[in-house]
N, CA, C and O atoms as CSV, one atom per row, in Angstrom:
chain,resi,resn,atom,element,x,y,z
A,1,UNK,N,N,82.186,192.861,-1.517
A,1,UNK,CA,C,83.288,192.160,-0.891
A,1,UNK,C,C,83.806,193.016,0.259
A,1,UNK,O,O,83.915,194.235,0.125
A,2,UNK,N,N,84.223,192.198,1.724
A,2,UNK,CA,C,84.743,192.988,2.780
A,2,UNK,C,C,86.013,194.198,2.021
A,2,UNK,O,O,86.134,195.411,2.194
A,3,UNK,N,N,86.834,193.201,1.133
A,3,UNK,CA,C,88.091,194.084,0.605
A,3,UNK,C,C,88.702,192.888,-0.387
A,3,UNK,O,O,88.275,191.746,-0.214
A,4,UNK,N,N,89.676,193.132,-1.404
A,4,UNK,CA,C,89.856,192.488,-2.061
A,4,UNK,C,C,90.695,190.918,-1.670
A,4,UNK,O,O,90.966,189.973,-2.410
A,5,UNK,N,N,90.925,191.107,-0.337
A,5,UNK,CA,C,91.265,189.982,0.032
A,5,UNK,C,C,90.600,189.330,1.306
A,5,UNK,O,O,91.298,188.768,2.150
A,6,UNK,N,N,89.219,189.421,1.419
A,6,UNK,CA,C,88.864,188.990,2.293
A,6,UNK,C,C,87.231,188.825,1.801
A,6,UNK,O,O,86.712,189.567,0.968
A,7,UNK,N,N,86.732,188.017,2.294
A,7,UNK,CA,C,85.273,187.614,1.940
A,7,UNK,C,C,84.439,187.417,3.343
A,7,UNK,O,O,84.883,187.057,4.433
A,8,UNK,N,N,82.909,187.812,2.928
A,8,UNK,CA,C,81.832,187.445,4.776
A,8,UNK,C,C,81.408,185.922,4.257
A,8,UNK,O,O,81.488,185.358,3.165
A,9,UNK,N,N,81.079,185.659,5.137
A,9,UNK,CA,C,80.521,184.495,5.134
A,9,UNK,C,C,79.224,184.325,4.250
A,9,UNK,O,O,78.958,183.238,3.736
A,10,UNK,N,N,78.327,185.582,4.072
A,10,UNK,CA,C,77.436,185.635,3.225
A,10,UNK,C,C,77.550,185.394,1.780
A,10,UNK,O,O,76.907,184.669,1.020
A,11,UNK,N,N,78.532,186.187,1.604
A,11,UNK,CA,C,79.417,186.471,-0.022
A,11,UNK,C,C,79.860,184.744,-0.481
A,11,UNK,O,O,79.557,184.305,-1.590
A,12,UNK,N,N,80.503,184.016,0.419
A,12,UNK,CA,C,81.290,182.161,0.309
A,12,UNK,C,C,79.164,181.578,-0.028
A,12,UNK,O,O,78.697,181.018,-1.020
A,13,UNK,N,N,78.684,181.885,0.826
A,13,UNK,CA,C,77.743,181.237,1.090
A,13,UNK,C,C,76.892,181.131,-0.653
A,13,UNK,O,O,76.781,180.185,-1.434
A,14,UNK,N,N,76.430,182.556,-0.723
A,14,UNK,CA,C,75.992,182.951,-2.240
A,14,UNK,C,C,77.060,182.567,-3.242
A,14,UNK,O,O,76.596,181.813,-4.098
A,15,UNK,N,N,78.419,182.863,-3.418
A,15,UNK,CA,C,78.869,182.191,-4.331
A,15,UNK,C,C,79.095,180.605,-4.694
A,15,UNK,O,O,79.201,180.005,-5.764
A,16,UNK,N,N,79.113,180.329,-3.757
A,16,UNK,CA,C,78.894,178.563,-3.555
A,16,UNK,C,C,77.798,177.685,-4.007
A,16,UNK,O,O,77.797,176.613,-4.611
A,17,UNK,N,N,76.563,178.691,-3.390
A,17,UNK,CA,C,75.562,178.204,-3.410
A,17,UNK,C,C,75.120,177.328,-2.297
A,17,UNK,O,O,74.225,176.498,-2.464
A,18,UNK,N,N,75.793,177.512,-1.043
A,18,UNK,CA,C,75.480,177.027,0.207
A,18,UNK,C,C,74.721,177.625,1.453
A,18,UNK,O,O,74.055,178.624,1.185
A,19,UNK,N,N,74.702,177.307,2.441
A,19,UNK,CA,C,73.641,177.859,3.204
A,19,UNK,C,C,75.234,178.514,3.953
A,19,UNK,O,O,76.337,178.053,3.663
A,20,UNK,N,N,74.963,179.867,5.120
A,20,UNK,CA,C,76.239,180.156,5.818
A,20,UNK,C,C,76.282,179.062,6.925
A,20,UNK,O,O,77.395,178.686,7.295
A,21,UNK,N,N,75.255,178.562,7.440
A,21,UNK,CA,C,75.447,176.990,8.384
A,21,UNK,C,C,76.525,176.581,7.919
A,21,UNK,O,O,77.660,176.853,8.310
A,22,UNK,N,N,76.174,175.854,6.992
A,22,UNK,CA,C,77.287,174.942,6.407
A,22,UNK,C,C,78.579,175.388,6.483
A,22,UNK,O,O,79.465,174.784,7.087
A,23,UNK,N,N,78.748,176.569,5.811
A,23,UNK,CA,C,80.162,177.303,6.163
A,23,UNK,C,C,80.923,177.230,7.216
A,23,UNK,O,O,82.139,177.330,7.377
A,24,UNK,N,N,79.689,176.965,8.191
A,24,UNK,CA,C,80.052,177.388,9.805
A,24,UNK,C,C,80.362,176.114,10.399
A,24,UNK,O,O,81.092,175.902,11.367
A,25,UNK,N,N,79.876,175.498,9.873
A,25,UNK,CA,C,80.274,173.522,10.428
A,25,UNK,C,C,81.275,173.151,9.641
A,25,UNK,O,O,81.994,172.320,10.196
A,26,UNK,N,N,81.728,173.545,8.170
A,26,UNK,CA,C,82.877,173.147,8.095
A,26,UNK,C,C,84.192,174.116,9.008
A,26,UNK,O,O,85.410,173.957,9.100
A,27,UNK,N,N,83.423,174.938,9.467
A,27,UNK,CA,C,84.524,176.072,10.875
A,27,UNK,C,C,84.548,174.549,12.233
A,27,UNK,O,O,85.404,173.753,12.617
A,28,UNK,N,N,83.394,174.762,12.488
A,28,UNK,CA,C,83.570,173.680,13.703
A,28,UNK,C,C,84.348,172.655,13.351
A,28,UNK,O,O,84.884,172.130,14.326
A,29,UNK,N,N,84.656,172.089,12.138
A,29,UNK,CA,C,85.077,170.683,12.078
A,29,UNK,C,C,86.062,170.893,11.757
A,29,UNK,O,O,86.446,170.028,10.970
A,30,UNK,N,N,87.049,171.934,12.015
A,30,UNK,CA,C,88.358,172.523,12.131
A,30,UNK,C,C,88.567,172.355,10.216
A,30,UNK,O,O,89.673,172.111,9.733
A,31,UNK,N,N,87.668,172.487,9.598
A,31,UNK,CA,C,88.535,172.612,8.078
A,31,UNK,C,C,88.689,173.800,7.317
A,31,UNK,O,O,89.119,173.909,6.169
A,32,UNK,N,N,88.135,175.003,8.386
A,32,UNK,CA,C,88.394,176.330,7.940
A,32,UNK,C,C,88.554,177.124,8.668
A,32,UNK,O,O,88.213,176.617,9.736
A,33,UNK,N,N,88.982,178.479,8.912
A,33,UNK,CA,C,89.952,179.221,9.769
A,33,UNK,C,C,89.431,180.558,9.539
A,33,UNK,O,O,90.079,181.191,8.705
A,34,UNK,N,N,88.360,181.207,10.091
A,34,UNK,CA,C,87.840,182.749,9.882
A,34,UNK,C,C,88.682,183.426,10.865
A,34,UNK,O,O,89.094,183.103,11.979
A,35,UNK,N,N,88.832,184.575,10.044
A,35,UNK,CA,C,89.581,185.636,11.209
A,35,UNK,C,C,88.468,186.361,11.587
A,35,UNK,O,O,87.374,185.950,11.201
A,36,UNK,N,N,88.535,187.479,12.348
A,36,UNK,CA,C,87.440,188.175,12.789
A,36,UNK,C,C,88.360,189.415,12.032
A,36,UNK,O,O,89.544,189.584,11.739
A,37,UNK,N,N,86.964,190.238,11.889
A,37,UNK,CA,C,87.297,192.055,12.199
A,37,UNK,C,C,86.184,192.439,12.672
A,37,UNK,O,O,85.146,192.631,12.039
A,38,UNK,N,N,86.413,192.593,14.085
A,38,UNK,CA,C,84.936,193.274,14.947
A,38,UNK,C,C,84.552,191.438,15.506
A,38,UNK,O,O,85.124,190.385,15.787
A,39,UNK,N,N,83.234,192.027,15.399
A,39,UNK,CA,C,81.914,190.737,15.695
A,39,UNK,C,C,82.287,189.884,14.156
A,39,UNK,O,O,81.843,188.737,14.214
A,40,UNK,N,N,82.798,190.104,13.184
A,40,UNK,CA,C,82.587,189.544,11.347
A,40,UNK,C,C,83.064,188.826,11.039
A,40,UNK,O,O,84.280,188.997,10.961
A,41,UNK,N,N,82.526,187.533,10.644
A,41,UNK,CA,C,83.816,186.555,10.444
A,41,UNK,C,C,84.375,187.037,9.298
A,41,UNK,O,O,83.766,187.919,8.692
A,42,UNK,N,N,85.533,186.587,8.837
A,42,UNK,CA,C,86.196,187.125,7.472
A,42,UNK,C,C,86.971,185.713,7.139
A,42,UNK,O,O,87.589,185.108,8.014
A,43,UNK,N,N,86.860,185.192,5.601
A,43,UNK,CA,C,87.498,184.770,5.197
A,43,UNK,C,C,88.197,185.145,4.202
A,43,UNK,O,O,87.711,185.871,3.335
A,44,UNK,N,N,89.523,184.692,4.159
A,44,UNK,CA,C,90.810,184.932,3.275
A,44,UNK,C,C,90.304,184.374,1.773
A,44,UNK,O,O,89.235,183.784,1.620
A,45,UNK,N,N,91.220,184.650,0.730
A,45,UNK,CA,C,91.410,183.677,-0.423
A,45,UNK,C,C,91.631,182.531,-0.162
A,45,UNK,O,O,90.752,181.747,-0.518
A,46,UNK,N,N,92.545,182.093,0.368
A,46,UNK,CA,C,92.975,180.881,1.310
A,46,UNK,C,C,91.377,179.502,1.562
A,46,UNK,O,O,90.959,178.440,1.102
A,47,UNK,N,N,91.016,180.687,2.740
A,47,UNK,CA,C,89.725,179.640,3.273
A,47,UNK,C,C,88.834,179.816,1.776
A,47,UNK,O,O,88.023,178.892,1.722
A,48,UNK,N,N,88.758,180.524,0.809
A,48,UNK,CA,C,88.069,180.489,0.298
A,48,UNK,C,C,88.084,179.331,-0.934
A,48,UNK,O,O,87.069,178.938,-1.509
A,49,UNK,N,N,89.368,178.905,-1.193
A,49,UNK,CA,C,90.042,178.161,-2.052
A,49,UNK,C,C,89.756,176.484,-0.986
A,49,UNK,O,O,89.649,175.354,-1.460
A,50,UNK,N,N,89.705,176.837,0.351
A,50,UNK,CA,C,89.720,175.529,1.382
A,50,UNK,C,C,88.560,174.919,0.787
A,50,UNK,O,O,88.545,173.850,0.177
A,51,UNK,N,N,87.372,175.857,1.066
A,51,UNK,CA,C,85.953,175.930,1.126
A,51,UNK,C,C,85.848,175.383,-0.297
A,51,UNK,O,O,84.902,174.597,-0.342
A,52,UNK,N,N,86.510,175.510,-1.563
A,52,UNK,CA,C,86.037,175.424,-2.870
A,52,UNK,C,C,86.425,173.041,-3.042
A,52,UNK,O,O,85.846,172.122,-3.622
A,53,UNK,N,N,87.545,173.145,-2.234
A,53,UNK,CA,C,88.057,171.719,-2.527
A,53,UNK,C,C,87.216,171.252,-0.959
A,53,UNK,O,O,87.275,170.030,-0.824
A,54,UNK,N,N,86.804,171.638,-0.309
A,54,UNK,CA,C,85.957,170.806,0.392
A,54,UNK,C,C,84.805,170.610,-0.378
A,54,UNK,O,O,84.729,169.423,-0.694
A,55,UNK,N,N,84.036,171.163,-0.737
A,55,UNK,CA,C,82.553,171.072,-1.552
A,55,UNK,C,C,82.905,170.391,-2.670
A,55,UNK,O,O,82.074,169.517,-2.920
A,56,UNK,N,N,83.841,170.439,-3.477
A,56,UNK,CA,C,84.161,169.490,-3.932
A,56,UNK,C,C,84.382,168.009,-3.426
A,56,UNK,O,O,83.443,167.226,-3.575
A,57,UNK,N,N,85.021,167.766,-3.105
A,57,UNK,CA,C,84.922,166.862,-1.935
A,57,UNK,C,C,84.275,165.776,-2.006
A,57,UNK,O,O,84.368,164.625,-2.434
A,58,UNK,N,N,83.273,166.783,-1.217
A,58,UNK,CA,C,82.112,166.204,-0.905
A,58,UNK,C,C,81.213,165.954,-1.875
A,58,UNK,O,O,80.150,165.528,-1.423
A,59,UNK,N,N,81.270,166.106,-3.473
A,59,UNK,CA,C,80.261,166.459,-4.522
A,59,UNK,C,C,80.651,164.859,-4.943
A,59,UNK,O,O,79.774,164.056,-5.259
A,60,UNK,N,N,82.583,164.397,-4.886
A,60,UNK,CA,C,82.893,163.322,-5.767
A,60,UNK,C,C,82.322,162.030,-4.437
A,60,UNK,O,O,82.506,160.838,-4.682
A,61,UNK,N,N,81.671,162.451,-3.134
A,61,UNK,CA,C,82.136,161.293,-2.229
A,61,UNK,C,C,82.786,160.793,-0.940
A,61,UNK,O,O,82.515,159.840,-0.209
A,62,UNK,N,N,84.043,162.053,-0.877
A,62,UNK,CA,C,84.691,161.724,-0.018
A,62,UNK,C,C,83.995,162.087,1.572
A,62,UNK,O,O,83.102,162.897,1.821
A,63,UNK,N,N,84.479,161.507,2.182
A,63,UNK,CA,C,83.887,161.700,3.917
A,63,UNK,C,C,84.950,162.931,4.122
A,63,UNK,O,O,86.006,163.233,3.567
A,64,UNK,N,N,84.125,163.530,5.245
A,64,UNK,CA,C,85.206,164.848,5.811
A,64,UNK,C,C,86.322,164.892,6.228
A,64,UNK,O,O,87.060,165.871,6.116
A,65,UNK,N,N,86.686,163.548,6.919
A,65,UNK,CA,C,88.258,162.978,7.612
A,65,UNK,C,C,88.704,162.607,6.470
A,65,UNK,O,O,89.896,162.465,6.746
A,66,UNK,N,N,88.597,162.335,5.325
A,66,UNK,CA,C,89.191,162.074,3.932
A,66,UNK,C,C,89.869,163.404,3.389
A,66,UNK,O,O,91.046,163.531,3.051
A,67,UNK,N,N,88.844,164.388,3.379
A,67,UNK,CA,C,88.802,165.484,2.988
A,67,UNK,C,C,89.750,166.397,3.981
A,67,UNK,O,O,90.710,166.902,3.399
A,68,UNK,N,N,89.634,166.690,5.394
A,68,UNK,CA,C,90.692,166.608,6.156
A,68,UNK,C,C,91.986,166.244,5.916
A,68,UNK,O,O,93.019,166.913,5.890
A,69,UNK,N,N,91.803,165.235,5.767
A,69,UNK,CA,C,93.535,164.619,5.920
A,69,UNK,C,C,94.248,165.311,4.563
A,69,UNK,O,O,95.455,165.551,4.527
A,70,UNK,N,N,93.347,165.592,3.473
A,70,UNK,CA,C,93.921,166.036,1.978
A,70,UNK,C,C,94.184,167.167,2.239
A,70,UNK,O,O,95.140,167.611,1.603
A,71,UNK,N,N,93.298,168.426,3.548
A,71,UNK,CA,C,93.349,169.513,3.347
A,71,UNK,C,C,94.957,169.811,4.471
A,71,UNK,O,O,95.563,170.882,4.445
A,72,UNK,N,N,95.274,168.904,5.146
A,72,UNK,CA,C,96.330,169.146,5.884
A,72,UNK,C,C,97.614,168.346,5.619
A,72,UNK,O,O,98.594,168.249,6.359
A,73,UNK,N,N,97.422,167.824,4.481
A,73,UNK,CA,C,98.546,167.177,3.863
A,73,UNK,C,C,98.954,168.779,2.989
A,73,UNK,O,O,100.051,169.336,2.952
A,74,UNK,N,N,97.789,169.174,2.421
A,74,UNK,CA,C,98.446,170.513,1.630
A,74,UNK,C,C,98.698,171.803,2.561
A,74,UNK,O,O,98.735,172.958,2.137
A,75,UNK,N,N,98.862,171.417,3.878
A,75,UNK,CA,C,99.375,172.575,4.534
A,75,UNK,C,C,100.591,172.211,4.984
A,75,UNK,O,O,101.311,173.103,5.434
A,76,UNK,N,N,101.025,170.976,4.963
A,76,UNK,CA,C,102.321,170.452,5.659
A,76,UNK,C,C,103.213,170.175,4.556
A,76,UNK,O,O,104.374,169.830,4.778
A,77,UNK,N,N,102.710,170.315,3.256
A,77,UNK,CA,C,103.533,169.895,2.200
A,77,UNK,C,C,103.193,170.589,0.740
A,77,UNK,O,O,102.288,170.472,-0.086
A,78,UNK,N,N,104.873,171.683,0.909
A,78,UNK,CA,C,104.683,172.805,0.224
A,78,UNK,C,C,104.743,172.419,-1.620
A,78,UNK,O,O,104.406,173.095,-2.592
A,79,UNK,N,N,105.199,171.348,-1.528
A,79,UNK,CA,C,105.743,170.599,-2.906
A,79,UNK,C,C,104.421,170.104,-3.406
A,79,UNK,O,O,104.189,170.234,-4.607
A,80,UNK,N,N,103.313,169.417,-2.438
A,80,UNK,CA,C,102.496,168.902,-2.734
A,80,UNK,C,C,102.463,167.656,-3.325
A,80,UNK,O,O,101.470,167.130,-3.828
A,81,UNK,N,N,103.528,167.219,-3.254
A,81,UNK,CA,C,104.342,165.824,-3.578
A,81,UNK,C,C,103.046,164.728,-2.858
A,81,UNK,O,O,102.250,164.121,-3.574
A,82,UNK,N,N,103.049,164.667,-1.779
A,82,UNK,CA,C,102.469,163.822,-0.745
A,82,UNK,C,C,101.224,163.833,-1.134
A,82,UNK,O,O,100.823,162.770,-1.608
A,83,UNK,N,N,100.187,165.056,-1.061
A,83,UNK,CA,C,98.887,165.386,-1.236
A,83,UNK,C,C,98.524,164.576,-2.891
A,83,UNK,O,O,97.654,163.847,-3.366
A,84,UNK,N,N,99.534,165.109,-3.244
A,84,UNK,CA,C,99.014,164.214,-4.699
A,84,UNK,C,C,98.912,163.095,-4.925
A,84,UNK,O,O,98.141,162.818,-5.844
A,85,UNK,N,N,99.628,161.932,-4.211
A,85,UNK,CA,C,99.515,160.906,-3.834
A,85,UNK,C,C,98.405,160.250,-3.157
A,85,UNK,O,O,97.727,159.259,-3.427
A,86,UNK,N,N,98.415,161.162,-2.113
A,86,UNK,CA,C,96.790,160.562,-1.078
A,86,UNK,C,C,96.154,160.888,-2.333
A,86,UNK,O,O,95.639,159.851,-2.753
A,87,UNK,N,N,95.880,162.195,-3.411
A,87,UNK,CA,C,94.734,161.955,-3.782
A,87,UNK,C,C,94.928,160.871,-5.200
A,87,UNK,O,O,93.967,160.522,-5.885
A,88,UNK,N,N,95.651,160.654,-5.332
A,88,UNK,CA,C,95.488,159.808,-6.311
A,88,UNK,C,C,95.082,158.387,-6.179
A,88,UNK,O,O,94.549,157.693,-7.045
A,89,UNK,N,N,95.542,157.925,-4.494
A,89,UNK,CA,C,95.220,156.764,-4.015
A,89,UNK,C,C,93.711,156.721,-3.372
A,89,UNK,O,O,93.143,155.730,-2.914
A,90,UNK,N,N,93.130,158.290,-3.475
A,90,UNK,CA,C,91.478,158.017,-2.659
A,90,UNK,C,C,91.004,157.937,-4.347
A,90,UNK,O,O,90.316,156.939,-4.561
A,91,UNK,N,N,91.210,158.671,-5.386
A,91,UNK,CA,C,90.218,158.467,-6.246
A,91,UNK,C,C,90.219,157.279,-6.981
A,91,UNK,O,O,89.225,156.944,-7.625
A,92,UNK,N,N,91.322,156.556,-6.944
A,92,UNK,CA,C,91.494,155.128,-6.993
A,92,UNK,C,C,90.212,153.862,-6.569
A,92,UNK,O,O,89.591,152.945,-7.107
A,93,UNK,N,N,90.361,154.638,-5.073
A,93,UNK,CA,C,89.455,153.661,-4.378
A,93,UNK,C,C,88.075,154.299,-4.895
A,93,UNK,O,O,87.361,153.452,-5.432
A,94,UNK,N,N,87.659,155.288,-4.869
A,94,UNK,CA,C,86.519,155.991,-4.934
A,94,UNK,C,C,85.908,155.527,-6.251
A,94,UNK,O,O,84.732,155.165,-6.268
A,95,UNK,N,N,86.602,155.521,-7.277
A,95,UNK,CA,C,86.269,154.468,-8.732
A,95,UNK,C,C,86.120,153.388,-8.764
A,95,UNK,O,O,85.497,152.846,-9.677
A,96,UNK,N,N,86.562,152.859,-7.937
A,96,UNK,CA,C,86.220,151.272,-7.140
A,96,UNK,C,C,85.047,150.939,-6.613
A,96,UNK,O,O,84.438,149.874,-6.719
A,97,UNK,N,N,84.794,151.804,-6.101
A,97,UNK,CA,C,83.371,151.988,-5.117
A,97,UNK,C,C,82.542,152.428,-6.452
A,97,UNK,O,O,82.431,151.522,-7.278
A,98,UNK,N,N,82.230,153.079,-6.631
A,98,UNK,CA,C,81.726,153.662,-7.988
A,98,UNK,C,C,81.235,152.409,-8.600
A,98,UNK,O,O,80.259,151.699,-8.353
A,99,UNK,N,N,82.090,152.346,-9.380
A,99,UNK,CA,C,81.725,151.411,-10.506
A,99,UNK,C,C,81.202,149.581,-9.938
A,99,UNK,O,O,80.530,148.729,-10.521
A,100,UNK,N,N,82.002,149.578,-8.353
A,100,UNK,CA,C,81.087,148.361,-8.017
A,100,UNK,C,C,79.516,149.008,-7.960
A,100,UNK,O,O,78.749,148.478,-8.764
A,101,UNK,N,N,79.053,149.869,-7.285
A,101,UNK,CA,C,78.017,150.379,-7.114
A,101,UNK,C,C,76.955,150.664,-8.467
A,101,UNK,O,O,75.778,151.019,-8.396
A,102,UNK,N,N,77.441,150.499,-9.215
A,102,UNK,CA,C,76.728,150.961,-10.698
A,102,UNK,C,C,76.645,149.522,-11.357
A,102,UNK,O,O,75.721,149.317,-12.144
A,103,UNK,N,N,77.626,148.432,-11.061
A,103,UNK,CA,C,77.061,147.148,-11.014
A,103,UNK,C,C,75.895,146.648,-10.398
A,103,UNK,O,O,74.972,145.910,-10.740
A,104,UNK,N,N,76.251,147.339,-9.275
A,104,UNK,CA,C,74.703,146.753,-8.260
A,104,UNK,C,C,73.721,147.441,-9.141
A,104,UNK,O,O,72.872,146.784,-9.743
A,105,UNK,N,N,73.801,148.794,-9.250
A,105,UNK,CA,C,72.584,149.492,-10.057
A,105,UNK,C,C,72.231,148.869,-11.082
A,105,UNK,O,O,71.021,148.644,-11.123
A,106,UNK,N,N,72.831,148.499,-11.935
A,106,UNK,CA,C,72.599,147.689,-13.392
A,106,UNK,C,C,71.883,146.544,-12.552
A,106,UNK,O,O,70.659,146.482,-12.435
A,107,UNK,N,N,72.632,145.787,-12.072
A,107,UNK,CA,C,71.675,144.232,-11.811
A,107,UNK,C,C,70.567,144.421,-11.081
A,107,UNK,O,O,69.655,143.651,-11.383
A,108,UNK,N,N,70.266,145.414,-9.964
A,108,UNK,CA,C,68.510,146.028,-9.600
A,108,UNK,C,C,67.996,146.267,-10.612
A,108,UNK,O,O,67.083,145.499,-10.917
A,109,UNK,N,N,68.292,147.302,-11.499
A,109,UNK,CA,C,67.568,147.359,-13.058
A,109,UNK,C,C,67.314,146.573,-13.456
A,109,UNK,O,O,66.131,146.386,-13.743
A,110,UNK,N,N,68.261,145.661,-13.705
A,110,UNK,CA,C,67.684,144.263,-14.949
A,110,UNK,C,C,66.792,143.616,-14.108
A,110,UNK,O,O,65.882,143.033,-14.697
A,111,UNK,N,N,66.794,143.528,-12.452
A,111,UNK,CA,C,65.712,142.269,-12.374
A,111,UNK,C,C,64.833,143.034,-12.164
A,111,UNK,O,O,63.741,142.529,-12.426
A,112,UNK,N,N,64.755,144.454,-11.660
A,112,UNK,CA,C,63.342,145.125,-12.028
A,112,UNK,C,C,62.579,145.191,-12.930
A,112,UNK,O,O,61.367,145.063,-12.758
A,113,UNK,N,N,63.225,145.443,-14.297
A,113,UNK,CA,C,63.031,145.446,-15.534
A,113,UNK,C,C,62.379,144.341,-15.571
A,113,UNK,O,O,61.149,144.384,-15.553
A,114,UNK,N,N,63.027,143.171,-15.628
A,114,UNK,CA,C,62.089,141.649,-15.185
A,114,UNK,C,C,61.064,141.291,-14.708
A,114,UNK,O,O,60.246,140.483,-15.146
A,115,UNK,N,N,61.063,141.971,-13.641
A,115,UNK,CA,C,59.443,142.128,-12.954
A,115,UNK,C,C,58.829,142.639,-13.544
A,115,UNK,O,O,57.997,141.873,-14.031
A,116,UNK,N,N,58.682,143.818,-13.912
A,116,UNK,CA,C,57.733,145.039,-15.203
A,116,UNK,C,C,57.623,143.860,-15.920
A,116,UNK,O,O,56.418,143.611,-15.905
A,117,UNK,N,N,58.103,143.135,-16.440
A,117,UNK,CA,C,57.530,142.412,-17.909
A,117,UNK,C,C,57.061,141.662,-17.650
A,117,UNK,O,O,56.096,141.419,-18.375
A,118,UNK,N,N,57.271,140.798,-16.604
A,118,UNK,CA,C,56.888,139.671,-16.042
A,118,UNK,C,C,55.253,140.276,-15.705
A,118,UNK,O,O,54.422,139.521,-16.211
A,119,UNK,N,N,54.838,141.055,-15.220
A,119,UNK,CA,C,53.952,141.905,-14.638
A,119,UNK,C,C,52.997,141.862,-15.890
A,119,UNK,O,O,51.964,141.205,-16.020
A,120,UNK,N,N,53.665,142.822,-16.877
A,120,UNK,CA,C,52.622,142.884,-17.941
A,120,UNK,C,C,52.321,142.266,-19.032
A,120,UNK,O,O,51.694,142.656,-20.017
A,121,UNK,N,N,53.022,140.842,-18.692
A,121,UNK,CA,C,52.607,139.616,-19.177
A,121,UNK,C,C,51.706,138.935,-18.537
A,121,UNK,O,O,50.837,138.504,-19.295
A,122,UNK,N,N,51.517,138.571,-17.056
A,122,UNK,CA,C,50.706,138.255,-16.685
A,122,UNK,C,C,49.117,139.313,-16.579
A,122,UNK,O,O,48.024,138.953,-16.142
A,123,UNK,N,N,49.476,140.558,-17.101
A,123,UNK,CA,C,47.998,141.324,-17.276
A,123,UNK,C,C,47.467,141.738,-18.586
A,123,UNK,O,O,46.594,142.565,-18.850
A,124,UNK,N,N,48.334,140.824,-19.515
A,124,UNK,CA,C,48.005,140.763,-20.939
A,124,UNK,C,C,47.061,139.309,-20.679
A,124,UNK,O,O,45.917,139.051,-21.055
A,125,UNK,N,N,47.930,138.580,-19.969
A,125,UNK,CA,C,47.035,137.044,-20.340
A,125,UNK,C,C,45.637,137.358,-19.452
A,125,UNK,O,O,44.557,136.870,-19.785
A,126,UNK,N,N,45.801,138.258,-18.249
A,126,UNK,CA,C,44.288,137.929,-17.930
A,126,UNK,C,C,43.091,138.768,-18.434
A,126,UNK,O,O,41.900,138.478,-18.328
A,127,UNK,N,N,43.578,139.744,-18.942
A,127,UNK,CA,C,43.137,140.846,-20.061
A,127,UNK,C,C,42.405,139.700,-21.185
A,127,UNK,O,O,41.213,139.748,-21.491
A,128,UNK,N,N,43.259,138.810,-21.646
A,128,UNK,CA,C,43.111,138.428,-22.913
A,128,UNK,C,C,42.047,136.863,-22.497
A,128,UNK,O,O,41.254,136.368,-23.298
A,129,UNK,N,N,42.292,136.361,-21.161
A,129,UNK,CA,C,40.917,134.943,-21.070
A,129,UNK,C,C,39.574,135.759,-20.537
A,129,UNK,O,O,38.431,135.316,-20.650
A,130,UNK,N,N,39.926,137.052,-19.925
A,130,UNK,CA,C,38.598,137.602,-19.243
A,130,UNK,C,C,38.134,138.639,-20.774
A,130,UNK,O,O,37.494,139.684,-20.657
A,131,UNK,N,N,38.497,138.217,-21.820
A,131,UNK,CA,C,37.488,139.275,-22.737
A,131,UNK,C,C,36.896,137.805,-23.678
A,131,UNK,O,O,36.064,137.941,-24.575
């Protein structure tokens, strides 16, 4: 570790399990904040805690301007009153989406499933006039 309060980009990268790219594009896309010492980027506990609820994030779904707006609701609001709200109203929707989506999955299954049988019914019967 740079020092006990500061992390390289290598160290986020390996503990994460991410590439340091990635690290570095969630920098470009303004959702994390490296300080330098020297040429080094350095991240805080802070970005490191940013970095942990972005990848999250992104694991349940959310788009980055989703993820954004959550990460700067908890910088503007020390109570967290607000933030808890947006998130309670995205995972709302996000279970919505979800579970329509796992409908669709179920009903592709079943008529796939349908076809398979349908399939090896018709290669039982020709199995069974061609012997």
């Amino acid at each position: 570790m740079v020092g006990d309060e500061f992390f390289t980009v290598t160290q986020l990268a390996e503990e994460f399990g991410i590439t340091a790219r990635t690290i570095r594009f969630y920098e470009q896309k303004g959702l994390i904040y490296p300080g330098r010492a020297g040429a080094t980027r350095v991240y805080t506990k802070r970005d490191r805690a940013r970095l942990a609820l972005i990848l999250r994030g992104k694991r349940l779904g959310f788009s980055l301007g989703e993820i954004q707006e959550y990460l700067d609701l908890y910088d503007a609001d020390p109570s967290q009153l607000n933030q808890i709200e947006l998130l309670k109203d995205k995972i709302a929707t996000r279970i919505g989406e979800l579970k329509h989506q796992k409908e669709d999955i179920d009903q592709t299954l079943g008529e796939l499933e349908d076809i398979d049988r349908q399939i090896d019914d018709a290669l039982r019967a020709r199995k069974t006039s061609a012997a």
